[in-house]
C-alpha positions as CSV (number, residue, x, y, z in Angstrom):
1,X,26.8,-1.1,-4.4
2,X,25.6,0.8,-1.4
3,X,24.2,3.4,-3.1
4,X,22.2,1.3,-5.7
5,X,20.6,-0.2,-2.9
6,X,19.5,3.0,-0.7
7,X,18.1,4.2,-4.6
8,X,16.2,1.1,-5.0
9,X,14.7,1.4,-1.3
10,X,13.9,5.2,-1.8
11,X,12.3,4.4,-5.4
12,X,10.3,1.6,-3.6
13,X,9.2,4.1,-0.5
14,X,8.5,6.1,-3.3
15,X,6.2,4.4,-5.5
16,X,4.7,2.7,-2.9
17,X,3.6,5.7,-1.1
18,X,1.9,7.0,-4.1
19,X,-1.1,4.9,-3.1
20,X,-1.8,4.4,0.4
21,X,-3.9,1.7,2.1
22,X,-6.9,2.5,4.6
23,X,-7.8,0.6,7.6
24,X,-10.9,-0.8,7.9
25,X,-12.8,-0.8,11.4
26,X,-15.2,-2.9,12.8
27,X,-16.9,0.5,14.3
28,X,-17.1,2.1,11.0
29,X,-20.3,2.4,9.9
30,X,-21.3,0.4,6.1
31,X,-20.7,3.8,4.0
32,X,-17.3,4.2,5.2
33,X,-16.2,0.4,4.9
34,X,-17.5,0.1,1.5
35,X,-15.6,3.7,0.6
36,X,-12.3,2.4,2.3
37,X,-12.8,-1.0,0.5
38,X,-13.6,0.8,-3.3
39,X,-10.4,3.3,-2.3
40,X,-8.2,0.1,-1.4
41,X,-8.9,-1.4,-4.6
42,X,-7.8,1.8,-6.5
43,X,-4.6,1.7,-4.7
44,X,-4.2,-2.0,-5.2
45,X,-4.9,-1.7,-8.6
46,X,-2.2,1.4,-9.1
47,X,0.4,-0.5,-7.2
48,X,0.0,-3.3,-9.7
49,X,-0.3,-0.9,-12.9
50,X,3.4,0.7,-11.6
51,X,5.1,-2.2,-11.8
52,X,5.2,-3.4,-8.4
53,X,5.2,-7.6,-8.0
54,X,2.2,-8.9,-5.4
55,X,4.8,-10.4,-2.9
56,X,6.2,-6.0,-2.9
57,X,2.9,-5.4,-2.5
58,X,2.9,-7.8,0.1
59,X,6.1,-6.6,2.1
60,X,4.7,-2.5,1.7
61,X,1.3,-4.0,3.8
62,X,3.5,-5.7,6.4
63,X,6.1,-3.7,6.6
64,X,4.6,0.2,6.6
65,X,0.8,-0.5,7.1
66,X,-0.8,1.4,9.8
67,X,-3.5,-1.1,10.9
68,X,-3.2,-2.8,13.9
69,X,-2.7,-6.8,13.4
């Protein structure tokens, strides 16, 4: 049972760091927000198309994001 679950997590950590998230800053300029945003809807939109539900989409962003909250 043990080892099913460190598979599952490692399979998660897996997947979900196929796509990555980018923070975006209130300093960056309107190119780079707008290339941050179009590259965070890629990712978004690959989590999805791999299988993974919104709310693990949801726990990946709060759990491993970089961005300050």
């Amino acid at each position: 049972m043990n080892k099913l679950i460190v598979v599952a997590l490692v399979g998660l950590l897996l997947m979900g760091s196929v796509s990555a998230y980018y923070c975006i800053y209130e300093e960056d300029n309107n190119a780079v927000k707008e290339f941050k945003y179009r590259i965070n809807v890629i990712a978004l939109e690959n989590d999805l198309s791999n299988g993974l539900t919104p709310e693990a989409i949801y726990l990946k962003l709060k759990y491993f994001s970089p961005c300050k909250k």
